[in-house]
GUVEX-103566 format. One record per residue: residue in three letters; z negated, y, x of N, C-alpha, C in turn. Coordinates in pm, whole numbers, plus 50000, padded with zeros to 5 digits. Last residue first. Example, Ala and Ser with C-alpha at 12.3 -4.5 7.8 and 13.67 -1.06 7.14 Angstrom:
2
Ser492924977551285492864989451367492135000351290
Ala492204943151319492204955051230492204967051320
***
This chain:
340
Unk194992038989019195842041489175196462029289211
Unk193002029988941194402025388877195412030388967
Unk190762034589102191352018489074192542017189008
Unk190722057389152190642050289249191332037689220
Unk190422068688856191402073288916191552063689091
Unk188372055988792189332054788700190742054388769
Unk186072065488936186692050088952188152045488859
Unk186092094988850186442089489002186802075088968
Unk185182088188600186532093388609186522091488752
Unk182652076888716183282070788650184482073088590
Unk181522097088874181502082088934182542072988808
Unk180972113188686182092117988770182422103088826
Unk178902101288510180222101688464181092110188539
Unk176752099588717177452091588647178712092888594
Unk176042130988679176742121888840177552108988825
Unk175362139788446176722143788525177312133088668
Unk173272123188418174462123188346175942128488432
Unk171802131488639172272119588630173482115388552
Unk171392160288592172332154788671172632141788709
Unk171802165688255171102163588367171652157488435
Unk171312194987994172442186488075171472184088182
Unk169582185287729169562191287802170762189687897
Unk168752169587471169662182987443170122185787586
Unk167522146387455169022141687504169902159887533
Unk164642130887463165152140487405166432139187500
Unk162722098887331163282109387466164432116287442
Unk163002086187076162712099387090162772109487240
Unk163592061487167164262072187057164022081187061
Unk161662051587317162902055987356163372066087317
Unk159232050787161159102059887267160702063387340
Unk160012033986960160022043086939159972058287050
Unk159722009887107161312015287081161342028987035
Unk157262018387357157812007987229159462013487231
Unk156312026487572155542015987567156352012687456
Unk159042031887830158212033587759157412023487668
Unk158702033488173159172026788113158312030287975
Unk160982067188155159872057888185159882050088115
Unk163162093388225162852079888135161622070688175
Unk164932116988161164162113988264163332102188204
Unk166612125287901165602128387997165272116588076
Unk169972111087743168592112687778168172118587903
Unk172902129687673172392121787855170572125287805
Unk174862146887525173542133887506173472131087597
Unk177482155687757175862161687649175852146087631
Unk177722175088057177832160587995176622164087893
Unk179722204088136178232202788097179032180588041
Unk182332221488127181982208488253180012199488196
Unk182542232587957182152238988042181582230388171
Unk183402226787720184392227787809183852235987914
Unk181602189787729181912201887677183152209087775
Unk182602156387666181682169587762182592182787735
Unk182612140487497181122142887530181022154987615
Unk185552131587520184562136687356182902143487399
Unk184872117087760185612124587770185492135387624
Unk183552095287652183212098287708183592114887755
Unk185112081787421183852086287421183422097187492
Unk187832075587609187672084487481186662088887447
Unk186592055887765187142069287830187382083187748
Unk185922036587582184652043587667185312060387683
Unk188222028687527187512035787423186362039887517
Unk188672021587779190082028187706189042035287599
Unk187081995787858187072011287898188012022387854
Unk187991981987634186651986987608186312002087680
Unk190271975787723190281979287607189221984487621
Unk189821957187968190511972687963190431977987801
Unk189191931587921187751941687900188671960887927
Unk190771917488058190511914887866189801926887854
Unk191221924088297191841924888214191701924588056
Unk188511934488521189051920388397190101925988280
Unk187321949088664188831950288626189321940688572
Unk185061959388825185431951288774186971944388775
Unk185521990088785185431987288921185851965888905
Unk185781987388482186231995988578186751988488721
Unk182941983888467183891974888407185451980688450
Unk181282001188561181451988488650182581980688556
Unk182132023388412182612023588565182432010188628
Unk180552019288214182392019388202182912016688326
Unk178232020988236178622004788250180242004388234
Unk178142046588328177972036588451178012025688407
Unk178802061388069179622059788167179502052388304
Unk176302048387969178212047387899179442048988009
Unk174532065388048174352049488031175962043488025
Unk175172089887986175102084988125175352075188096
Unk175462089587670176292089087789176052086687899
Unk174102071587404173512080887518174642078087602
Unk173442071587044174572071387152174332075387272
Unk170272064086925171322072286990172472070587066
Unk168822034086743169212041986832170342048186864
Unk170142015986585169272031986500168902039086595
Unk171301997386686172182006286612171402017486571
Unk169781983586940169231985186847170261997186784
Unk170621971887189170551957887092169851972086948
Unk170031992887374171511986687335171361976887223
Unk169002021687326168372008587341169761998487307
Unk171192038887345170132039487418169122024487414
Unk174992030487279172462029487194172782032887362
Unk177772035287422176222025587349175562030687351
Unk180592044787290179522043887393178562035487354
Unk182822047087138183102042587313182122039087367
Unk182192046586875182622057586939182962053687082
Unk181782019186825183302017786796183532039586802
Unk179642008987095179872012586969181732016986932
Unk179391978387278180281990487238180321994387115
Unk178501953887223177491961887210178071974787233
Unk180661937087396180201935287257179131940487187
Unk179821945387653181151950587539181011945387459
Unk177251933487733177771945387723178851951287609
Unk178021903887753177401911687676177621926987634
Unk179891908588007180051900087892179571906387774
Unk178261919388195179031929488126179831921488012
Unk176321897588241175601912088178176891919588129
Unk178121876588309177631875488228176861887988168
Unk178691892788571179481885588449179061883788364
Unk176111897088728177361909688659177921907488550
Unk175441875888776174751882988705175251893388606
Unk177831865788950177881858388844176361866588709
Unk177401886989163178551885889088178541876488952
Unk175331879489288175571891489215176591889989093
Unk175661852289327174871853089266175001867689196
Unk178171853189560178321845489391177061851989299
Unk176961866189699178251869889644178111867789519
Unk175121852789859174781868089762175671872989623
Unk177011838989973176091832889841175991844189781
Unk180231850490053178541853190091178021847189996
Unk183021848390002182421835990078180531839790101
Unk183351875689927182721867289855182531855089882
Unk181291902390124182061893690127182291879490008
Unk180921932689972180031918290049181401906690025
Unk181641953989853181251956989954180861942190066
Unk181821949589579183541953989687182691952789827
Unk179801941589477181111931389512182141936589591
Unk178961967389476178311958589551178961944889626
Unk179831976089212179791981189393179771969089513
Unk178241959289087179921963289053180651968189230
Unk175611963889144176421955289123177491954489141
Unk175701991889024175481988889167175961976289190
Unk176311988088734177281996888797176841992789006
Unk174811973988596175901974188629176651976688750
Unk172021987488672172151975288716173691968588760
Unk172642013888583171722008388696172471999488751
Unk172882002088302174072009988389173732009788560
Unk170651993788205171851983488230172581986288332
Unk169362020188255168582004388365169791995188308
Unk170602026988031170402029388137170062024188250
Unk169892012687805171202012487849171282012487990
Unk167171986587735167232002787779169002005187848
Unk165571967887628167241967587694167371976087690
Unk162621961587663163451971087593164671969687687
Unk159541957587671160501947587681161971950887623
Unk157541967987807158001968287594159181957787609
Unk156471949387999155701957187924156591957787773
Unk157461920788091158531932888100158181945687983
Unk155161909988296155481911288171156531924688195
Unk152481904188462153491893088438154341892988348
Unk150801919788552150461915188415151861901188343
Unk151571928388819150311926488806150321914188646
Unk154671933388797154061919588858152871914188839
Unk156581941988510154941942288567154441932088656
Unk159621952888543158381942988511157391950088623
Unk162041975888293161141972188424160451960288391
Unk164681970888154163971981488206162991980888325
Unk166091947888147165201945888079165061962788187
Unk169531933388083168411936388177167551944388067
Unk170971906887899171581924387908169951920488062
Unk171161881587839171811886587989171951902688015
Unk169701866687653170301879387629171631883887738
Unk168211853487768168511850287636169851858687625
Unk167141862688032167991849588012168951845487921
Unk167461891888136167171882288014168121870988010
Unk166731902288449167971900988351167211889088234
Unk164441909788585164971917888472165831915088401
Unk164001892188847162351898888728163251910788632
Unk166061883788922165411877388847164101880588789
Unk167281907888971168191900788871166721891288815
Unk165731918789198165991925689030166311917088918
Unk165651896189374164411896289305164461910189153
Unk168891901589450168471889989416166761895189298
Unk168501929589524169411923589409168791912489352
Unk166601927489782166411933689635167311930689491
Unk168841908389884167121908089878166821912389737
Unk170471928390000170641914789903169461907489876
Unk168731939190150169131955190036169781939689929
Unk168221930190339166851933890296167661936790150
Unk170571922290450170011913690379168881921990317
Unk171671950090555172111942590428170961928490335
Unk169411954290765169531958890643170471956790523
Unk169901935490910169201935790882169031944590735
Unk172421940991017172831925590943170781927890855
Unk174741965591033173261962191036173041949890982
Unk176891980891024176871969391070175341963291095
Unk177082004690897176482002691109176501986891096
Unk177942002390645178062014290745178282010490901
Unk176271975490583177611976690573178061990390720
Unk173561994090532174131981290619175401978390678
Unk174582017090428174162014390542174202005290596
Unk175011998990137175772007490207175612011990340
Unk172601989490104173451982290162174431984590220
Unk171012012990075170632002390221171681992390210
Unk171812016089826172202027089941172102015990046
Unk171331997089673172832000489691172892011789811
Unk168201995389699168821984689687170191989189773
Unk167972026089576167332022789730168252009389759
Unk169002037589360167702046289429168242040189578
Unk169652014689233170732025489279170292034089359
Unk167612002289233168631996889200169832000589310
Unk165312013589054165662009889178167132005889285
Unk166122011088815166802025888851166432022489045
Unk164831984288693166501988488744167181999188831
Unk161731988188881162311992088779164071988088805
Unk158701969688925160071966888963160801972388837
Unk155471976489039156191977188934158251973988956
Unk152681971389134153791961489158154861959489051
Unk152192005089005151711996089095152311979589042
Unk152942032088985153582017688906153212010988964
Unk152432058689129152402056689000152462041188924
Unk150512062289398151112044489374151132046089194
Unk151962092389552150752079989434151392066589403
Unk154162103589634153212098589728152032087289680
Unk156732093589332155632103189432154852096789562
Unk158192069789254158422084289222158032097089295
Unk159132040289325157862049889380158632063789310
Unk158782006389295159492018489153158292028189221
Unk158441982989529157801991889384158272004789366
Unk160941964889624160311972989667159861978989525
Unk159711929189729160521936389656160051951989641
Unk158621906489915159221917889993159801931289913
Unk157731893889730158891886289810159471899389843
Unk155151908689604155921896689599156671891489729
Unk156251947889703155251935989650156101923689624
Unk156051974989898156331960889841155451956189747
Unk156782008889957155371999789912156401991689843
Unk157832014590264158272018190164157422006590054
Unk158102014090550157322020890446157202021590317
Unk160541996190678159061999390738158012005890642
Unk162812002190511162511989490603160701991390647
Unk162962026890411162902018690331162422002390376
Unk162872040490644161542044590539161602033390459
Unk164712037090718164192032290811163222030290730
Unk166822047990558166472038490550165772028090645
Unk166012075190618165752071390478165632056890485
Unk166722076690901165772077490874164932076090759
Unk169792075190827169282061690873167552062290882
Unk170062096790717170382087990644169712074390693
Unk169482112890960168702114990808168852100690772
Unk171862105791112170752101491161169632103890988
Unk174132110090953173562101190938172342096491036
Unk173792143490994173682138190858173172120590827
Unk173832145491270172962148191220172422139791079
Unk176432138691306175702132391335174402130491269
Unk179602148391161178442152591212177502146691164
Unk182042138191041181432138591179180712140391235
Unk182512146290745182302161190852182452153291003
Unk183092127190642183872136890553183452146690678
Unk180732113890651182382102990671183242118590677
Unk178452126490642179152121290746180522117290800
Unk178602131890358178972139090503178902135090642
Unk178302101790286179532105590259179752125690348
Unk175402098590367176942091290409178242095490444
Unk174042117790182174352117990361175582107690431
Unk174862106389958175182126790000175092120390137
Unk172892082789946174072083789928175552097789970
Unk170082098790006170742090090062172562089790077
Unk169202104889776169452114189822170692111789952
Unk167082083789743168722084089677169752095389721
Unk164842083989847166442080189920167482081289822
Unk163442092489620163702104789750164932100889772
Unk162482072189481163782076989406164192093789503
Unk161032058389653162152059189632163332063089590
Unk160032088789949159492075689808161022068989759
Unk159362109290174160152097890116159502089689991
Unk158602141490121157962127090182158852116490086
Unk160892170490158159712163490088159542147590163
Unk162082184390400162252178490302160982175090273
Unk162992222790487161592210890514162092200890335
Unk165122239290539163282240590456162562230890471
Unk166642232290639166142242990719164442241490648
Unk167572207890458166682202090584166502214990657
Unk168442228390238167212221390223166712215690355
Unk171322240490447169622248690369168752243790338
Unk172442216390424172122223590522170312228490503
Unk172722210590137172322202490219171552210190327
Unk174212233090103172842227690023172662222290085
Unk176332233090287175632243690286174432240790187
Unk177542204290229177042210490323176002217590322
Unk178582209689909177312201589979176792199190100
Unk180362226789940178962232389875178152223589924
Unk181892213390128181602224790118180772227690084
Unk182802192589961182292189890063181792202390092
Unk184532204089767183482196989712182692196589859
Unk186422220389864185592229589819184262221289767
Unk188352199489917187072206490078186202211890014
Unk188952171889786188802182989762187612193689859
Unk190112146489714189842150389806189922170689858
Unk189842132589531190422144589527190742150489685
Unk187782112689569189362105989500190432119689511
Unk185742119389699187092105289735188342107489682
Unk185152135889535185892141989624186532127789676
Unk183652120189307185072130789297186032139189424
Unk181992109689497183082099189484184422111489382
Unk180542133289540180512125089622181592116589611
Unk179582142089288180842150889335181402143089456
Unk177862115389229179212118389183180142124789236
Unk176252119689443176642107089471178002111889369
Unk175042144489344176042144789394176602134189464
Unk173412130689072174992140389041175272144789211
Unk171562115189228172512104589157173942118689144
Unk170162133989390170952122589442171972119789364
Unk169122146489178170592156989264171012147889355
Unk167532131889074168382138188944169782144789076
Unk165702125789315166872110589259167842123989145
Unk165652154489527165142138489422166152137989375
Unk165472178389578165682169789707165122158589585
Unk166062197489325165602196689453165692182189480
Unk168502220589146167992206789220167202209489299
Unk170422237588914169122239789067168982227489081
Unk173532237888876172542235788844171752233388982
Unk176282244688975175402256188909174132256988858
Unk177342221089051177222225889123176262241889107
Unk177942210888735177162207588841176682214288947
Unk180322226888696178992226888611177582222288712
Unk181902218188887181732232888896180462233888806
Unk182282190988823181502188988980181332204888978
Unk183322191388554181982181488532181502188588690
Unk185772204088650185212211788538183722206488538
Unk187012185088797186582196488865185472203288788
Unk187152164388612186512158988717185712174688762
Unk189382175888477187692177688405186982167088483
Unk191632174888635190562190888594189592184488539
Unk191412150488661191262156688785190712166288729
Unk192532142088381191492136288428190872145088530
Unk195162154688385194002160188312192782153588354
Unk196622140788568196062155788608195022160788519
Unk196282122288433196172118988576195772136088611
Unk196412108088139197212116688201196032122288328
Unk195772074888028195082087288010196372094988107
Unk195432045387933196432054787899195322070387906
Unk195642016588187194862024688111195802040788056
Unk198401997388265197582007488253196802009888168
Unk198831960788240198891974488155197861982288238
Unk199741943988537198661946188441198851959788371
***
């Protein structure tokens, strides 16, 4: 199969350049410093680099001296960091946390319907029987990863569970892109907006997800055939810079990167041959996007579901955030994993 055409060492420095930017920004214990060090997280897979493991120790460390905050979901994401010190140190500690996140997720964690878990931000029931994509990656992909981890037959299914009831309260039938969130109470995907992001969400855990489950598993097929058809779509909604809208079906929307680089990475992780082209121009996009100070630019704010198209457009993009950044390490990491 043709390579992808990029140079191998340059990729690595501006892996380092995206995980040294990163590493300079404050965080606390939520989903924005889950998702960017789930990145330095898979930049050190591939680098294997001590100085990455390192910092995230000693943060790590220092926050459980201070006292963590009360689980919700977009808390466990935090999740993902404890795995991978584990795998990388041996020490125990890290996945006992980890398994206490997803104990939170088995026993506490506010349902609704068919066991599905509600979009929690805080201790308040902000979204009441609300089902967002960003779940997804929050809680869904970690607990499976745990599963998987310990061999937990319980917690894989809970975590193929959630796949299953995302796909079917978000992927558009019409469409196959995903839908941002639903409303169980009102029975409605409120604005009803193909939001990139909640694609990338969706993508990209997915994408994972197949390496991780067996494909004799039903789960299998069903993820997998959601995937197909959503990243179908997808590339034909590549702008001819590499990336996509923020609202993907709408051209008067913004180019937004995070989003860009977690549906590059499941197409990526993927690896359909017809579709290497798309990540070839993604990689160009993407790589155009970040400054030389490791910073990822356009990466919308912090997102809700909003009430129109207009409320998209206008979530502001100036800032660097660590979703952006985490994403698009996860996605020069998969570059460099899979063409390996």
């Amino acid at each position: 199969m043709k390579r992808l055409e990029y140079d191998e060492e340059k990729i690595k420095e501006l892996i380092d350049k995206v995980v040294k930017r990163t590493m300079r920004m404050d965080f606390t214990w939520d989903w924005p410093c889950g998702v960017a060090f789930y990145g330095i997280c898979k930049a050190w897979e591939v680098t294997k680099n001590q100085e990455y493991i390192d910092y995230l120790v000693k943060w790590v460390d220092e926050y459980i001296e201070i006292g963590l905050p009360e689980f919700t979901v977009n808390v466990v994401a935090m999740g993902h960091t404890l795995i991978t010190l584990f795998e990388a140190t041996g020490d125990q500690k890290y996945m006992d946390l980890a398994i206490e996140k997803a104990e939170y997720l088995r026993k506490d964690a506010t349902r609704f319907g068919e066991g599905v878990f509600q979009h929690t931000v805080s201790p308040g029931n902000d979204f009441p029987e609300q089902a967002w994509a960003d779940t997804l990656f929050m809680a869904a992909y970690f607990l499976l990863r745990m599963g998987k981890k310990l061999d937990n037959k319980e917690y894989v299914e809970d975590a193929l569970n959630q796949y299953y009831w995302h796909e079917e309260f978000l992927q558009d039938n019409k469409t196959d892109l995903f839908f941002h969130g639903w409303d169980n109470i009102n029975q409605s995907h409120m604005s009803g907006i193909h939001w990139a992001r909640a694609n990338a969400w969706a993508a990209y855990t997915m994408a994972e997800a197949t390496t991780l489950i067996n494909y004799l598993y039903p789960a299998f097929m069903g993820i997998s055939g959601s995937l197909r058809d959503q990243l179908s779509a997808l590339v034909r909604l590549q702008s001819e810079e590499g990336l996509w809208n923020t609202i993907l079906d709408d051209e008067s929307s913004y180019l937004e990167t995070s989003a860009s680089a977690g549906i590059a990475a499941s197409l990526v992780i993927v690896g359909h041959p017809l579709q290497r082209k798309y990540v070839q121009k993604a990689l160009e996009g993407i790589m155009y996007n970040i400054s030389e100070d490791g910073s990822v630019m356009n990466v919308s704010a912090g997102t809700a579901v909003m009430i129109d198209t207009q409320g998209y457009k206008k979530v502001p993009k100036k800032r660097v955030q660590g979703w952006g950044q985490g994403l698009t390490l996860a996605f020069l990491a998969a570059i460099l994993k899979y063409e390996q």
